[in-house]
C-alpha positions, 0 to 999 in steps of 0.5 A: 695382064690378060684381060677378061672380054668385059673388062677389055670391052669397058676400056674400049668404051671408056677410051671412046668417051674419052676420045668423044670429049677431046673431039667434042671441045675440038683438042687434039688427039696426039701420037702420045695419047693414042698410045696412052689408049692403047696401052690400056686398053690391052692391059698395059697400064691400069686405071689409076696410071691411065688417068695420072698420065692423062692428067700429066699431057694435059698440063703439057 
């Protein structure tokens, strides 16, 4: 899926958030996960899946 600027530039922040929160309560930050991000942020994955599979290497 290509993604329009804006749109690429709210997953980059929403990933920075996110990445912000895992560093700030001192978690990791795995191989699985950076993909995860990356995977979303080029369009790979939409909003709905990248929380799901979050959700999943959280209860890993």
């Amino acid at each position: 899926m290509k993604l329009s600027d804006a749109e690429k530039n709210n997953r980059l922040l929403e990933v920075f958030l996110k990445k912000s929160d895992r560093e700030y309560y001192d978690l990791e930050i795995t191989e699985d996960h950076q993909k995860l991000y990356d995977q979303y942020v080029s369009g790979d994955l939409n909003k709905q899946d990248f929380d799901e599979y979050l959700k999943k290497l959280a209860h890993n």
